[in-house]
Backbone as a chain_set.jsonl record, in Angstrom:
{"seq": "XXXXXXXXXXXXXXXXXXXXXXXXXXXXXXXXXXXXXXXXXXXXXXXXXXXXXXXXXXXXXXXXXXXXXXXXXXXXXXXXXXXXXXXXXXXXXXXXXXXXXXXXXXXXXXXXXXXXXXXXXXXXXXXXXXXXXXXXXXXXXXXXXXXXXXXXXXXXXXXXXXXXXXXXXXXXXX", "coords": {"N": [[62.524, 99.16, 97.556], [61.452, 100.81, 94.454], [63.405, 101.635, 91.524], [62.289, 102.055, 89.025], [63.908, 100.921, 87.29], [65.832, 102.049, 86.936], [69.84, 102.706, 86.861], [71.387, 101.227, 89.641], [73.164, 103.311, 92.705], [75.35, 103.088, 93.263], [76.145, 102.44, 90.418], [76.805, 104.81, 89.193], [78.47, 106.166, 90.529], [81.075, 104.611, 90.208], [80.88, 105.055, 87.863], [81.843, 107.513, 87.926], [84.207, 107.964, 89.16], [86.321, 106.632, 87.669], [86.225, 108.371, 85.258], [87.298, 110.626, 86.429], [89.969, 109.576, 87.373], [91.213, 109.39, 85.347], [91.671, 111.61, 84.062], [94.626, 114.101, 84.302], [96.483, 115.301, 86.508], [97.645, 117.741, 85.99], [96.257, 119.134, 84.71], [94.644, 120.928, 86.172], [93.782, 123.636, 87.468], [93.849, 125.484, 89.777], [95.667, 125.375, 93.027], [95.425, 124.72, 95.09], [93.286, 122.543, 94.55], [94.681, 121.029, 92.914], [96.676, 120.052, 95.04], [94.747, 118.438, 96.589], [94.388, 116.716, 95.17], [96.636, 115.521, 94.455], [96.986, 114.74, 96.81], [94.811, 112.826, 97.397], [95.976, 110.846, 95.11], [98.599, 109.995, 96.522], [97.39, 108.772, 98.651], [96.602, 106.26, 97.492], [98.826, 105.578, 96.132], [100.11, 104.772, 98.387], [98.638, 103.153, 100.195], [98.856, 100.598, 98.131], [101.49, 99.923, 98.639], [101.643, 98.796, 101.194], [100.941, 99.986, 102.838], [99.294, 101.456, 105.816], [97.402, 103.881, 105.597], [95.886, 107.298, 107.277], [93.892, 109.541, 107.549], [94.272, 112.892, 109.08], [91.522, 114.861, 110.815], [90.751, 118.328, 109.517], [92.871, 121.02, 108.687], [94.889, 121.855, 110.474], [96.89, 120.176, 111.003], [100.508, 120.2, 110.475], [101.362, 118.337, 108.778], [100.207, 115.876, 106.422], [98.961, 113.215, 106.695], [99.081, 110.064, 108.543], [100.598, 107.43, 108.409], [100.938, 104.002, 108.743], [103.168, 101.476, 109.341], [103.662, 97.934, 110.256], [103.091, 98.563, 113.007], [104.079, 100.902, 113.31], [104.213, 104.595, 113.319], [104.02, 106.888, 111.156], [104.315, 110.461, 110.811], [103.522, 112.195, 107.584], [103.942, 114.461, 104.958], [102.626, 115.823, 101.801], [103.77, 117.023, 99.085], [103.598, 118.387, 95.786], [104.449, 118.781, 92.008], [104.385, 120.726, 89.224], [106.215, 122.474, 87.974], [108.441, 123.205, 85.761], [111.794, 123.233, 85.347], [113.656, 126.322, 83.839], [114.56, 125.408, 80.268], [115.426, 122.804, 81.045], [114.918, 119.348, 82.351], [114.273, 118.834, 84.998], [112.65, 119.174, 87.763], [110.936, 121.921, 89.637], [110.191, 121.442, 93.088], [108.245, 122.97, 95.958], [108.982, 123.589, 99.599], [107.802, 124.385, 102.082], [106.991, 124.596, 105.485], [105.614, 127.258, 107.429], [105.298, 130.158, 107.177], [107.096, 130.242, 105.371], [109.041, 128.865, 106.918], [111.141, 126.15, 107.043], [110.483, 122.428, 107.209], [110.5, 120.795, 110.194], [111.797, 118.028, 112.303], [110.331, 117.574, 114.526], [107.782, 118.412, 113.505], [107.364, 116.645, 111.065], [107.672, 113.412, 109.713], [108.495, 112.536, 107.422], [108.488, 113.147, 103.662], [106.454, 113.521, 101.035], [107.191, 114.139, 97.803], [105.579, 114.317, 94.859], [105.614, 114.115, 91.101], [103.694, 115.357, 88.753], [103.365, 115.425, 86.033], [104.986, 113.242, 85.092], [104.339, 111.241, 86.88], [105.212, 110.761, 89.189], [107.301, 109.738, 92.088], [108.903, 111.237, 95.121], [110.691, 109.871, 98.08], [111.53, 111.207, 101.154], [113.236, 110.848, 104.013], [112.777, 113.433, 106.691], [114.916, 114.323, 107.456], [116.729, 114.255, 105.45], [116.024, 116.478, 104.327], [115.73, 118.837, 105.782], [116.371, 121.963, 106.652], [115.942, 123.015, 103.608], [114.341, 124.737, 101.405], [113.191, 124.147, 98.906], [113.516, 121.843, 96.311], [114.802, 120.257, 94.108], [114.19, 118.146, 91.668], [115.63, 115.521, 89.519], [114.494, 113.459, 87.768], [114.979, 112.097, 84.932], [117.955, 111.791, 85.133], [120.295, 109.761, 85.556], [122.193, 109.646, 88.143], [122.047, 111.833, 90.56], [121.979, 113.864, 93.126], [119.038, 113.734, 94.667], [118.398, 111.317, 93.461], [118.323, 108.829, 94.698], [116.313, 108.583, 96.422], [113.759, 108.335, 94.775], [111.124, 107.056, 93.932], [110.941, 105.745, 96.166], [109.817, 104.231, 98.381], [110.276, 102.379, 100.458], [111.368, 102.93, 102.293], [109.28, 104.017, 104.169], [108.603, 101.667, 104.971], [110.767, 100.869, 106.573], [112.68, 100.27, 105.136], [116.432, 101.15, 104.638], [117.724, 104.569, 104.461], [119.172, 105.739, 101.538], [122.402, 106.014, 100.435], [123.958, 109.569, 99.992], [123.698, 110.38, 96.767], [127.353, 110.696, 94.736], [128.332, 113.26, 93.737], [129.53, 114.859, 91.02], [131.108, 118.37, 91.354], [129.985, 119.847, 88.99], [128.245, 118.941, 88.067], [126.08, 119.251, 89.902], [125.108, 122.398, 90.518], [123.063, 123.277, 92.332]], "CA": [[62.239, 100.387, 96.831], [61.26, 100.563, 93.2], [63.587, 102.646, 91.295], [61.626, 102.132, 88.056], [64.459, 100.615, 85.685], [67.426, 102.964, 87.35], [70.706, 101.79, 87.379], [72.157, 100.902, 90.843], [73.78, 104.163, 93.339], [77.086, 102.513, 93.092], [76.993, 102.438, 89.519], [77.047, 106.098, 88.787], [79.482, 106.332, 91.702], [81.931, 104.241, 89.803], [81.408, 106.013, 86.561], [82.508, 109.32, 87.922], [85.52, 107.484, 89.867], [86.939, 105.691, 86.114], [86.373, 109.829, 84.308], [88.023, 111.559, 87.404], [91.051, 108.955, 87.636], [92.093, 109.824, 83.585], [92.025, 112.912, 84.094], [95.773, 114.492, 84.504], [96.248, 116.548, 87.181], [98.754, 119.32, 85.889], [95.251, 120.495, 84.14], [93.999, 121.269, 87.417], [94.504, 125.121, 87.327], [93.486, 125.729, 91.016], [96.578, 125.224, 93.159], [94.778, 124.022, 96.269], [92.831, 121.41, 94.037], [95.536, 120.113, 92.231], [97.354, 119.49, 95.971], [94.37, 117.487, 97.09], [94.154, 115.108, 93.653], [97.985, 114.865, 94.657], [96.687, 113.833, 98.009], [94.484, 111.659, 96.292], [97.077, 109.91, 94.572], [99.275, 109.579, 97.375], [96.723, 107.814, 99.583], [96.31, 105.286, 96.447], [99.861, 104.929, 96.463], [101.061, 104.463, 99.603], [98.091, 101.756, 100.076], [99.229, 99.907, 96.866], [102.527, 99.419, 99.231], [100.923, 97.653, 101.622], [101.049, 100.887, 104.057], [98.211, 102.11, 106.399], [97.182, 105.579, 105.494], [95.111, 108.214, 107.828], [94.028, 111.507, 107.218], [93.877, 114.028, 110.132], [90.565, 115.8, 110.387], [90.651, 119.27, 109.627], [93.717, 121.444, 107.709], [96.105, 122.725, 111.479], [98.345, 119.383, 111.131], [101.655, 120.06, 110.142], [101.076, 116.849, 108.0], [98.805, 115.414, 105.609], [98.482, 111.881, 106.656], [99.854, 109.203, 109.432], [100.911, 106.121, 107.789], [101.379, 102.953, 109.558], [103.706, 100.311, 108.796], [104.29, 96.91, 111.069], [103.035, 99.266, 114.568], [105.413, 102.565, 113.486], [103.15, 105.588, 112.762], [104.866, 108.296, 111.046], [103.988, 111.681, 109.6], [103.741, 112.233, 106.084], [103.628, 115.874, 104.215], [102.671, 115.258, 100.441], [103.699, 118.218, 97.965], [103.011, 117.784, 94.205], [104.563, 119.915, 91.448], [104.143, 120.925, 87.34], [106.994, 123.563, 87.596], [109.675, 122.671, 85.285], [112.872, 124.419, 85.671], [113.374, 126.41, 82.503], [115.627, 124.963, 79.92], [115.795, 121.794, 81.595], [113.94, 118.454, 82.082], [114.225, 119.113, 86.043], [111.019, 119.869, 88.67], [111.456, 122.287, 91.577], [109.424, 121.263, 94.616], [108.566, 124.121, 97.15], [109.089, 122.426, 100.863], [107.797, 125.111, 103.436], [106.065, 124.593, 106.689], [104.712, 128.133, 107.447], [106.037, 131.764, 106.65], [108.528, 130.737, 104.197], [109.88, 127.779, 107.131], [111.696, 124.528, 106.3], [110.171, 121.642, 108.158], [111.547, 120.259, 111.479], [112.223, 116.713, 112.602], [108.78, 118.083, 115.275], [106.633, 118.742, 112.919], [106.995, 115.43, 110.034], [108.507, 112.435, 109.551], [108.903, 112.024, 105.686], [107.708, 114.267, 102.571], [106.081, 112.308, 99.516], [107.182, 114.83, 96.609], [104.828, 114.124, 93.984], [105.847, 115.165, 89.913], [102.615, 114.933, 88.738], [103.563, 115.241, 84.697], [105.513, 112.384, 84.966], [104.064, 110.534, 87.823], [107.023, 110.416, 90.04], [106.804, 110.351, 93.805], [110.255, 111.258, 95.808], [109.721, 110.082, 99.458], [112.524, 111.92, 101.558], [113.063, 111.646, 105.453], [112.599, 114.709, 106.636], [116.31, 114.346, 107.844], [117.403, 114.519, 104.276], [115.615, 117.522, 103.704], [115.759, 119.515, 106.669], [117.169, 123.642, 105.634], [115.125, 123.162, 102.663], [112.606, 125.174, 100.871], [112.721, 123.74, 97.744], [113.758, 120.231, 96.148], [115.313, 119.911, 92.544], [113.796, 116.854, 91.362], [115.613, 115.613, 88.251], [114.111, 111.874, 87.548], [115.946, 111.855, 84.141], [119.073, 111.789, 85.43], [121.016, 108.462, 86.355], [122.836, 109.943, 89.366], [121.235, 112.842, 91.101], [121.379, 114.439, 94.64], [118.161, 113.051, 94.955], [117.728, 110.042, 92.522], [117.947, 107.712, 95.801], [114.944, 108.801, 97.346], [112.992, 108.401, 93.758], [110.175, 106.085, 94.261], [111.8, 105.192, 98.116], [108.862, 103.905, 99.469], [110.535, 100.851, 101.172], [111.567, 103.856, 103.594], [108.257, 104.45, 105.008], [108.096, 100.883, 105.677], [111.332, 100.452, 107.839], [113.79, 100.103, 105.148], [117.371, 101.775, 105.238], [118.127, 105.447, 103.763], [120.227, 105.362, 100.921], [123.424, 106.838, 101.02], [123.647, 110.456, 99.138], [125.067, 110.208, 95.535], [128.408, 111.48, 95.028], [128.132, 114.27, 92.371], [131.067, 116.183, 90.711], [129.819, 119.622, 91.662], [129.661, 120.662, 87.747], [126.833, 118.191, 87.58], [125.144, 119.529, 90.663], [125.382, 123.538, 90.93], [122.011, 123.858, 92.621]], "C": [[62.301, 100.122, 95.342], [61.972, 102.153, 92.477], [62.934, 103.073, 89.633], [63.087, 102.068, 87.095], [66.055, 101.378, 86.311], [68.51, 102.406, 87.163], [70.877, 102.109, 88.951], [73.04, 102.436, 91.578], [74.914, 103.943, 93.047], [77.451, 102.329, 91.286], [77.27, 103.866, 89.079], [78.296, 106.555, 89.504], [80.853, 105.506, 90.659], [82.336, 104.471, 88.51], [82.416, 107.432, 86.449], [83.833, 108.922, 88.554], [86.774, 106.856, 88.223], [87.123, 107.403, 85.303], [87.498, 110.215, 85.348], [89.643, 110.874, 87.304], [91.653, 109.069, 85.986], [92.098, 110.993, 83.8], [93.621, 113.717, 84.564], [95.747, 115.722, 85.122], [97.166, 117.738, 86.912], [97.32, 119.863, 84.796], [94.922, 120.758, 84.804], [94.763, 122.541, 87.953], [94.77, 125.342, 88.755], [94.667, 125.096, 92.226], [96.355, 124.326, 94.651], [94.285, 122.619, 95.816], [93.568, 120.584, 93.946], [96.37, 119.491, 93.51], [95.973, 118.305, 96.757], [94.184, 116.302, 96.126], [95.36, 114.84, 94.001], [97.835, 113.915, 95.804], [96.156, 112.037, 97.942], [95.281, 110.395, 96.003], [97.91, 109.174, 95.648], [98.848, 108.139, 98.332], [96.492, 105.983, 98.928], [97.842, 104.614, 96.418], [100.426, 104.224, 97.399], [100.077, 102.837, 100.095], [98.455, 100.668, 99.16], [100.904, 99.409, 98.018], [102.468, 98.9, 100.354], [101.037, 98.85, 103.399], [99.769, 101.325, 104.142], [97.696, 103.622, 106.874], [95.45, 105.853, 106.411], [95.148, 109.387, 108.059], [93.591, 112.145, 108.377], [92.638, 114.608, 109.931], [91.067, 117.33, 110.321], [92.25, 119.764, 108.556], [95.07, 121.844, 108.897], [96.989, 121.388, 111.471], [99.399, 120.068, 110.123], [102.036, 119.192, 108.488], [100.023, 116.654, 107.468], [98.555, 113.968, 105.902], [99.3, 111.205, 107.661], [99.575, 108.178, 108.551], [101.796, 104.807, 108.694], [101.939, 101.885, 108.779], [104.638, 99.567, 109.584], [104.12, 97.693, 112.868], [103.792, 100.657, 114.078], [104.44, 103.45, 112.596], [104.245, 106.368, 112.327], [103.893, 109.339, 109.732], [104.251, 111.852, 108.489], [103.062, 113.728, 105.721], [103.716, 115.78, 102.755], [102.873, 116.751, 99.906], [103.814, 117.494, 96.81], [104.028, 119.127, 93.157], [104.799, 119.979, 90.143], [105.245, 121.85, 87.231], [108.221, 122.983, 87.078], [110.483, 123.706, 84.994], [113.195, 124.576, 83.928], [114.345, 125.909, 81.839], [115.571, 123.725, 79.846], [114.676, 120.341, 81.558], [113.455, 118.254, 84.299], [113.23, 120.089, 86.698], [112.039, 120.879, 89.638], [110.252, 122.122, 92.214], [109.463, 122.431, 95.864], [108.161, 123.728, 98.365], [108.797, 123.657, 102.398], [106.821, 125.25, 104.582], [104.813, 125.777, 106.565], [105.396, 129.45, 107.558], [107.206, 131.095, 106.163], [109.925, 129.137, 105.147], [110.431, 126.446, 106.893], [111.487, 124.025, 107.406], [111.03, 120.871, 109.199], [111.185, 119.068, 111.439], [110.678, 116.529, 113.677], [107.991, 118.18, 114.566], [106.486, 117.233, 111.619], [108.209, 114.261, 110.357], [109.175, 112.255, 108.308], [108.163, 113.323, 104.816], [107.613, 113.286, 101.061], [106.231, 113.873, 98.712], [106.824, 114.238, 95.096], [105.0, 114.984, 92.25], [104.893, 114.765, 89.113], [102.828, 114.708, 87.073], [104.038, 113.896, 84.555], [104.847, 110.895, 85.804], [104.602, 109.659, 88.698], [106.893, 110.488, 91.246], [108.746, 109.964, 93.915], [109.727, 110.736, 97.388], [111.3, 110.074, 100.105], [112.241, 111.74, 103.3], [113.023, 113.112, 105.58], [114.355, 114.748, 107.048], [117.343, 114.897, 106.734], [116.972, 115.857, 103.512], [115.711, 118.922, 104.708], [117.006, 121.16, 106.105], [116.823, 123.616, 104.598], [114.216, 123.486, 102.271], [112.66, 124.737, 99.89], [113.352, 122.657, 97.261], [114.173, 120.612, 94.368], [115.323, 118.866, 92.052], [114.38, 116.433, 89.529], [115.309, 113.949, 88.106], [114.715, 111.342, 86.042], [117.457, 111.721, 83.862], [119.359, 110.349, 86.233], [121.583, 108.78, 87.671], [122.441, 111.883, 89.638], [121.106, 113.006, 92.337], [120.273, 113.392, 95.26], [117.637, 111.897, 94.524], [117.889, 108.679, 93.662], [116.667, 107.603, 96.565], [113.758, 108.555, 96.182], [112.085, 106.939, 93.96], [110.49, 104.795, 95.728], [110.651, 104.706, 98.801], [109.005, 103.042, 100.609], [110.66, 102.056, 102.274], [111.065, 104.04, 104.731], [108.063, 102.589, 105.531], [109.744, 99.787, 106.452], [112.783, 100.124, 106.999], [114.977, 101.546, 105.042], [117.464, 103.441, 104.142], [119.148, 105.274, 103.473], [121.586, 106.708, 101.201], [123.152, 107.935, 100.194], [124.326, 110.207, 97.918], [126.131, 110.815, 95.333], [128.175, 111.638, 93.472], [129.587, 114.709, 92.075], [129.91, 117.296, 90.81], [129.771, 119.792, 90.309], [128.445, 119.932, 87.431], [125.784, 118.882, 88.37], [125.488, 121.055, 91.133], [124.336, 124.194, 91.214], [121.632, 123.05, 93.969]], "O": [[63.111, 99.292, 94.929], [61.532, 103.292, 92.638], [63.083, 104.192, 89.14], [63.365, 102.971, 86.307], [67.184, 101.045, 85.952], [68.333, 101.194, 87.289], [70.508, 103.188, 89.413], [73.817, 102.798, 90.694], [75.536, 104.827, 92.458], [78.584, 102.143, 90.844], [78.311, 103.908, 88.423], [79.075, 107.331, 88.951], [81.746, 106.336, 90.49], [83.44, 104.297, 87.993], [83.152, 108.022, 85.658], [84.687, 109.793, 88.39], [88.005, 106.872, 88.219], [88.212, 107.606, 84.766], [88.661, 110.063, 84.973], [90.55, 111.693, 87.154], [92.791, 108.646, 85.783], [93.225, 111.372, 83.482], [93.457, 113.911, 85.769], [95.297, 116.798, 84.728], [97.314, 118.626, 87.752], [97.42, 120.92, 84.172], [94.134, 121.522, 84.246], [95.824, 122.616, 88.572], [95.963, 125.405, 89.05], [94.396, 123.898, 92.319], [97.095, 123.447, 95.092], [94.66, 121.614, 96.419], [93.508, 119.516, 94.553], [96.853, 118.388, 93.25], [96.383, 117.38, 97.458], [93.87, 115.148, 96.418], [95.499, 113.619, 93.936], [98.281, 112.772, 95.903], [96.586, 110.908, 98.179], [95.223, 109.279, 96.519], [97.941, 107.945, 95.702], [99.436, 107.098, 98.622], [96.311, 104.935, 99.549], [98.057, 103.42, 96.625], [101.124, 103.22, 97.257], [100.599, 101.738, 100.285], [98.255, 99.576, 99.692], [101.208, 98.224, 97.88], [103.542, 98.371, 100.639], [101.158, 98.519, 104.579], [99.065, 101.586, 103.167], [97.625, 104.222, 107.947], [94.409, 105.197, 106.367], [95.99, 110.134, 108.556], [92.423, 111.929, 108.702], [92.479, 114.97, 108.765], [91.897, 117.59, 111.193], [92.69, 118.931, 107.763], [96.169, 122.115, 108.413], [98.04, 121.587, 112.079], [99.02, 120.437, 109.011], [102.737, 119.469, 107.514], [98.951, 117.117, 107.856], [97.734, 113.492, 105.118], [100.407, 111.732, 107.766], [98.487, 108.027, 107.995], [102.951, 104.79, 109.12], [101.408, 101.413, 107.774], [105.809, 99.882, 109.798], [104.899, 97.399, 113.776], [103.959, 101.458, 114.998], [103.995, 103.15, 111.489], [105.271, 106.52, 112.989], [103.292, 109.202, 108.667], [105.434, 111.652, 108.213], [101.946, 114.09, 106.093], [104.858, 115.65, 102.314], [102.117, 117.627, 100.327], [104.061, 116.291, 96.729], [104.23, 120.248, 93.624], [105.597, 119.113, 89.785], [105.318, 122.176, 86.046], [108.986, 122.343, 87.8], [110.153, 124.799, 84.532], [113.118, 123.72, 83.046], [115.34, 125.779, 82.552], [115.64, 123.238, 78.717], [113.72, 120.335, 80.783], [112.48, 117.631, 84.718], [112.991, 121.265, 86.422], [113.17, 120.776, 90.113], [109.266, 122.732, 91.801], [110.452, 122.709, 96.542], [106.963, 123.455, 98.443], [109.46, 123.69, 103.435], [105.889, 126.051, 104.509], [103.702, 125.664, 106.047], [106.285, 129.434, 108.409], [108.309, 131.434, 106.592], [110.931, 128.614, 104.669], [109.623, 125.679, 106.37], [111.881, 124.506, 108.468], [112.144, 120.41, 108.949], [110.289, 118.77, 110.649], [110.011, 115.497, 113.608], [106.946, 117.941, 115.172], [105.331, 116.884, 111.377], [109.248, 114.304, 111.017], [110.334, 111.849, 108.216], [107.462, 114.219, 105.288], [108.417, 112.656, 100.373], [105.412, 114.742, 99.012], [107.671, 113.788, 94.325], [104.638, 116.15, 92.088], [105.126, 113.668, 88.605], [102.378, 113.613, 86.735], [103.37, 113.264, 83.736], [104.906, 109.751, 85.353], [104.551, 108.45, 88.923], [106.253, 111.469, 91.627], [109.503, 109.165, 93.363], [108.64, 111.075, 97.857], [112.15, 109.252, 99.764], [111.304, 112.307, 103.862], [113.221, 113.88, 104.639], [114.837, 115.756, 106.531], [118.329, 115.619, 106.881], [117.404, 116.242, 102.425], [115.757, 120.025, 104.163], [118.035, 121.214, 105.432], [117.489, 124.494, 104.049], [113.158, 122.9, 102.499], [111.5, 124.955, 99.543], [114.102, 122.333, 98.182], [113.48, 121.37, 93.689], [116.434, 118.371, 91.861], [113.803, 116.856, 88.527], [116.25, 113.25, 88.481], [114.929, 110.132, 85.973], [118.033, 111.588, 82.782], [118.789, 109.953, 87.25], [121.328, 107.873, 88.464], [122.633, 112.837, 88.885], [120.187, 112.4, 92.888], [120.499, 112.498, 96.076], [116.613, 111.41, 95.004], [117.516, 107.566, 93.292], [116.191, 106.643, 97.172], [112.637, 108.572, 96.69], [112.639, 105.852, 94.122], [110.297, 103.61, 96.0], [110.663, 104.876, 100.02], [108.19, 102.912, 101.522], [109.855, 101.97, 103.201], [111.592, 104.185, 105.834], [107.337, 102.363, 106.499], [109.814, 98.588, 106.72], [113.812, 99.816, 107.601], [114.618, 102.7, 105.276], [117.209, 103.254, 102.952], [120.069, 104.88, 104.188], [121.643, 107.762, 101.834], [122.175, 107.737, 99.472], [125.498, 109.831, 97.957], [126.015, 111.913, 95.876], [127.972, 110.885, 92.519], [130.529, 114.841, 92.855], [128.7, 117.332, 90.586], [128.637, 120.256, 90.422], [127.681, 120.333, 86.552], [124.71, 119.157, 87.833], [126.17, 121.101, 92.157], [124.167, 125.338, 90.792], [120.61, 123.335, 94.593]]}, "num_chains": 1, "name": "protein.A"}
């Protein structure tokens, strides 16, 4: 086929892939959008760790992705979030199945919490999260509830959950 001088299909394709990937997703007003560019990301991540990501067809999983690592499939639920607690330098993450429920041990395996300003992923058994609707992500903090799970990926691929940090409660009153 003669495209008369054109460039190449694949190169326009890789122009709009190089704009789209600078782009920062906490401008992404649309709340649905901005959770699939998180998706996005995720899938980029979790490959970069040498894990085997697959997306469910359709939107009724529970889960956003099965991820394989060494034969062991497990569920993965990605949330993303720009909400910074006021005052503070601390995200909240909102963690709820469906009417308002906190996910079961049946329904996921893990939760990639994604802080998209920063570009922070938490990755949490669901074990460690379980009675939770929401997550208090503080990644500026040396010792933190959650600062073990902060870029945890070894998790998803078989290694050990860390222990929880031991807080004085005046540090942790949330």
């Amino acid at each position: 086929m003669n495209f008369n001088g054109a460039a190449p299909f694949g190169a326009a394709f890789f122009i709009g892939v190089k704009v789209f990937m600078k782009k920062n997703g906490a401008t992404i007003k649309q709340r649905k959008q901005r959770g699939e560019w998180a998706e996005l990301r995720f899938m980029a991540r979790a490959s970069e760790q040498g894990l085997l990501v697959s997306k469910p067809w359709g939107d009724t999983s529970r889960y956003d992705f099965i991820v394989e690592h060494a034969g062991k499939l497990m569920r993965v639920q990605v949330k993303s979030t720009t909400f910074r607690r006021y005052r503070q330098r601390s995200y909240i993450c909102t963690l709820c199945a469906t009417e308002g429920q906190p996910y079961t041990t049946g329904q996921i395996d893990f939760v990639a919490a994604y802080i998209i300003p920063k570009n922070i992923w938490f990755i949490f058994p669901v074990a460690a999260i379980l009675n939770y609707t929401q997550l208090t992500l503080s990644p500026h903090m040396k010792v933190s509830k959650n600062g073990p799970y902060q870029e945890a990926w070894h998790l998803m691929c078989g290694g050990e959950v860390p222990e929880p940090a031991k807080l004085a409660t005046e540090h942790w009153p949330f």
